[in-house]
C-alpha positions as CSV (number, residue, x, y, z in Angstrom):
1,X,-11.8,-10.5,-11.7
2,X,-11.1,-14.0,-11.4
3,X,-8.1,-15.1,-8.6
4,X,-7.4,-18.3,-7.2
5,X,-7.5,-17.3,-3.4
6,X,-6.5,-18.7,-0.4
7,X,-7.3,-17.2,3.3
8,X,-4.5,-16.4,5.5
9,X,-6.5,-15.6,8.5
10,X,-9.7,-16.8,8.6
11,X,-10.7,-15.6,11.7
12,X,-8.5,-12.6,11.7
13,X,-10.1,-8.9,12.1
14,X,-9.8,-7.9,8.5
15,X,-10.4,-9.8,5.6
16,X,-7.0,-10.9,3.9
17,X,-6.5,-13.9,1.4
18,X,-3.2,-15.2,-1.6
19,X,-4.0,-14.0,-5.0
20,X,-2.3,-16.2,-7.5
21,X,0.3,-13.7,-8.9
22,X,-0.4,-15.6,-13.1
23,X,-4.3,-14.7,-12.5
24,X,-3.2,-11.2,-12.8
25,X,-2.8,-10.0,-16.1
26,X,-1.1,-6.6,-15.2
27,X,1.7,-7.5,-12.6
28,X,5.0,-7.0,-12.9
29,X,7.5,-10.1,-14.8
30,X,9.3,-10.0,-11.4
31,X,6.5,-10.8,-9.2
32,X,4.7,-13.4,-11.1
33,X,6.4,-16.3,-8.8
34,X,5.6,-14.9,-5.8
35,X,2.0,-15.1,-4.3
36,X,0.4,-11.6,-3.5
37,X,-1.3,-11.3,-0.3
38,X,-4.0,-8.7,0.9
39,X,-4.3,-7.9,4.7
40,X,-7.5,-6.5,4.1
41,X,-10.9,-5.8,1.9
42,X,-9.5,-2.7,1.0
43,X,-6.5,-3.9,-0.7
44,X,-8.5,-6.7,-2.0
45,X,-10.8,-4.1,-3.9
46,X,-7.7,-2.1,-4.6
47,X,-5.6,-5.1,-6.8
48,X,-9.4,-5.1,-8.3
49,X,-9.2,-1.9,-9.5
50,X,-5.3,-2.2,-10.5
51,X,-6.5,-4.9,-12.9
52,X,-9.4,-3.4,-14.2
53,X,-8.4,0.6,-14.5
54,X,-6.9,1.3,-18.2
55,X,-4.2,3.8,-16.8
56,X,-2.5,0.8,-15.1
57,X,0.4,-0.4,-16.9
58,X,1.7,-2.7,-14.8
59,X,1.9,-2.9,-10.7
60,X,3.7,-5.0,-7.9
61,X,2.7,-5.4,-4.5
62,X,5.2,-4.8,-2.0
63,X,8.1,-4.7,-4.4
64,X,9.6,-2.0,-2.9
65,X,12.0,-0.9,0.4
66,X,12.6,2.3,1.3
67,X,15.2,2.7,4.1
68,X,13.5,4.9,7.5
69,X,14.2,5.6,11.2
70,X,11.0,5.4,13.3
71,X,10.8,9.0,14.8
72,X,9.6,7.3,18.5
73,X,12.8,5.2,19.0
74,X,15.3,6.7,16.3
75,X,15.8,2.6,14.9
76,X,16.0,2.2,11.1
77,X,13.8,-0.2,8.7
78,X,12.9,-0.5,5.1
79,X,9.2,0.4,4.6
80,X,7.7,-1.8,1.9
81,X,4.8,0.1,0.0
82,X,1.6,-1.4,-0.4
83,X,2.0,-1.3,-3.9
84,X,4.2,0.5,-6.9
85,X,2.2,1.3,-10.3
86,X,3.1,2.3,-13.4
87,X,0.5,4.1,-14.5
88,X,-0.3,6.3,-18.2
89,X,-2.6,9.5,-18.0
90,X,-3.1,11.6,-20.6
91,X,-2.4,14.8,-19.1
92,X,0.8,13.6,-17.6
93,X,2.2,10.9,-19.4
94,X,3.6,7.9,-17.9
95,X,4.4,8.3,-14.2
96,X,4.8,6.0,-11.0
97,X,3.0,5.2,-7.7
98,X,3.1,4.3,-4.3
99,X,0.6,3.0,-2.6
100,X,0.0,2.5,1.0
101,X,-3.9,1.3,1.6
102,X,-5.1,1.9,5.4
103,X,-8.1,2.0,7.2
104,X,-8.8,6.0,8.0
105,X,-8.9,5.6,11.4
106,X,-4.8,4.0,11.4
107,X,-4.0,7.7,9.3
108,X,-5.6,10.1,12.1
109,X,-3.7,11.1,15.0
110,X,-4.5,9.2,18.3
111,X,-6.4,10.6,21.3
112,X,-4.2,13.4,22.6
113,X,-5.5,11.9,26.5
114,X,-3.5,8.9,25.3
115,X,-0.2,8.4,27.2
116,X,2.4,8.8,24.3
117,X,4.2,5.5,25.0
118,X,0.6,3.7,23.9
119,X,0.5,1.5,21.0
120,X,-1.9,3.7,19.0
121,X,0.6,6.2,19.6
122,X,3.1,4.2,18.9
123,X,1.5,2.8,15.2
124,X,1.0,6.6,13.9
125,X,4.4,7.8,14.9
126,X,5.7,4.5,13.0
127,X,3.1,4.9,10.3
128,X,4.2,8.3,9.9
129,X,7.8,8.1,9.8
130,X,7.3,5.7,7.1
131,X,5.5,8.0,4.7
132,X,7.9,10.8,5.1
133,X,10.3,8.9,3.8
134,X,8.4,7.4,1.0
135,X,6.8,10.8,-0.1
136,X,10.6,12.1,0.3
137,X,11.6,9.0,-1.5
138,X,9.0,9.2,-4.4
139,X,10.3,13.7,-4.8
140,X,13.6,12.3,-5.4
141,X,12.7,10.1,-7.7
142,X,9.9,11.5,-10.0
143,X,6.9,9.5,-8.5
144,X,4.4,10.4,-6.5
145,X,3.2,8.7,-2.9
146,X,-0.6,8.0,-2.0
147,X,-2.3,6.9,0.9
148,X,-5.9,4.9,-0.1
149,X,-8.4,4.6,2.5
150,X,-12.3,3.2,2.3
151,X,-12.9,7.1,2.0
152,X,-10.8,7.8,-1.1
153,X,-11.2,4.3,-2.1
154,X,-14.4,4.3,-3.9
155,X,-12.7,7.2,-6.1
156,X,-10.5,5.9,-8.0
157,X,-11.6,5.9,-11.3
């Protein structure tokens, strides 16, 4: 795949970059103004794959807010998925998807010797408030809710 790419943190931890929205050939109409950035290698290789894989339709990145109260300090947000497909199989037909892409570690629970006010704890109890209401969110609404990690990653077929 071919993307005119810009860095947006060069010397940042994870890899992360612009993608010009009109070098993808599967994004949605609505996001084809608006530039679509990748915190990391995985999502990088992930917008890859939504460009490349034949049961992509069409996809947007971060096109989507789902109201949620953080479970640690009972304050409400709107979660933005990673990314929302529309996707064809032909088992089961047209469906949608939301996709968060994290490293595995950020989706395991912290050291229990942790103290609980720590910001690892901190991240998963956010992290995980925020998927409860998207998984809740996709049930509701005939879609289904994924989380992609370097692990699951190189499965996607």
């Amino acid at each position: 795949m071919t993307h005119d790419i810009k860095r947006v943190r060069p010397s940042g931890r994870y890899k992360s970059g612009v993608i010009n929205p009109v070098s993808c050939r599967k994004i949605f109409e609505s996001q084809k103004g608006k530039p679509i950035i990748y915190r990391s290698s995985y999502e990088y290789d992930f917008i890859c794959w939504l460009e490349r894989s034949p049961k992509v339709l069409r996809w947007g990145s971060e096109c989507l807010g789902i109201p949620y109260e953080n479970l640690g300090d009972h304050t409400h947000h709107t979660y933005y998925p990673d990314y929302v497909i529309e996707m064809t199989d032909p088992e089961k037909g047209k469906y949608v998807l939301l996709v968060e892409v994290k490293p595995f570690k950020q989706t395991q629970r912290p050291d229990p010797l942790l103290p609980k006010d720590s910001y690892a704890w901190k991240e998963y109890i956010r992290n995980r408030s925020k998927w409860k209401a998207a998984q809740e969110f996709a049930q509701n609404n005939n879609a289904q809710f994924r989380i992609i990690t370097e692990r699951t990653i190189s499965r996607l077929n």
